[in-house]
C-alpha positions in Angstrom: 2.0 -52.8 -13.9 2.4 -54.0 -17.4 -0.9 -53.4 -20.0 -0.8 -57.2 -20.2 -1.2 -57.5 -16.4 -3.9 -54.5 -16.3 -6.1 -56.2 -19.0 -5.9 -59.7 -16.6 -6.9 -57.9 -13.7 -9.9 -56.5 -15.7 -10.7 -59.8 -17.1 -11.1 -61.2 -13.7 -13.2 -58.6 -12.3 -15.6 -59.4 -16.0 -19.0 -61.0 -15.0 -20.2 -64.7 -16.4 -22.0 -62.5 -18.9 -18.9 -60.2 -19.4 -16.3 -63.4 -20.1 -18.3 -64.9 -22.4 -18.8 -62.2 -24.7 -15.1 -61.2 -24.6 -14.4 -65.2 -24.4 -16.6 -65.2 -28.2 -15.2 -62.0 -29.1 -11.2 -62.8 -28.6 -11.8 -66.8 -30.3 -12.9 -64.7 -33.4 -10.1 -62.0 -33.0 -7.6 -64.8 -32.7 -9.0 -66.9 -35.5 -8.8 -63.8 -37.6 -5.4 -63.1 -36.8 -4.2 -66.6 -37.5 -6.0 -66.3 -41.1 -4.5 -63.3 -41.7 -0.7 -64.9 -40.4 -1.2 -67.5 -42.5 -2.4 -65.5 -45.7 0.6 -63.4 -44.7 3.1 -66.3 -44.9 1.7 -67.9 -48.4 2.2 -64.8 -49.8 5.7 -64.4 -49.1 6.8 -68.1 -49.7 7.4 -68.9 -46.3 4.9 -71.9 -46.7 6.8 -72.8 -50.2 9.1 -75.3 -48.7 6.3 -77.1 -47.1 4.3 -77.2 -49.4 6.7 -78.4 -52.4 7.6 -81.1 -50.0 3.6 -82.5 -49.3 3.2 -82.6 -53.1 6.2 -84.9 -53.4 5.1 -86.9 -50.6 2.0 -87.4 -51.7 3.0 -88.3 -55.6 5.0 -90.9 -53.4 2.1 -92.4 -52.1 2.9 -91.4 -48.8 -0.3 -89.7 -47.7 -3.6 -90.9 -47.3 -7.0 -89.5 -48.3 -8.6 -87.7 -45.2 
């Protein structure tokens, strides 16, 4: 048995109580992780490309104001 598959057994054996504090605790963790992914990425100009082409879209007039 994989960890993966041992932590999905324990998950379903969790009470109500028990999933939704992991369920608040793991949106957090992930949300973290995705800032931290992203922050990453910026700072090693993966996002460069991207970005260089929304700011010539944009002075084209091609985006809107949200």
């Amino acid at each position: 048995m994989t960890k993966l598959e041992k932590l999905e057994h324990e998950v379903q054996r969790f009470s109500r109580a028990e999933l939704t504090t992991f369920r608040n605790w793991f949106r957090k963790y992930d949300s973290n992780e995705w800032d931290r992914q992203i922050e990453d990425d910026a700072l090693s100009g993966k996002l460069d490309k991207m970005v260089k082409e929304a700011l010539t879209e944009d002075k084209a007039g091609k985006t809107r104001k949200l």
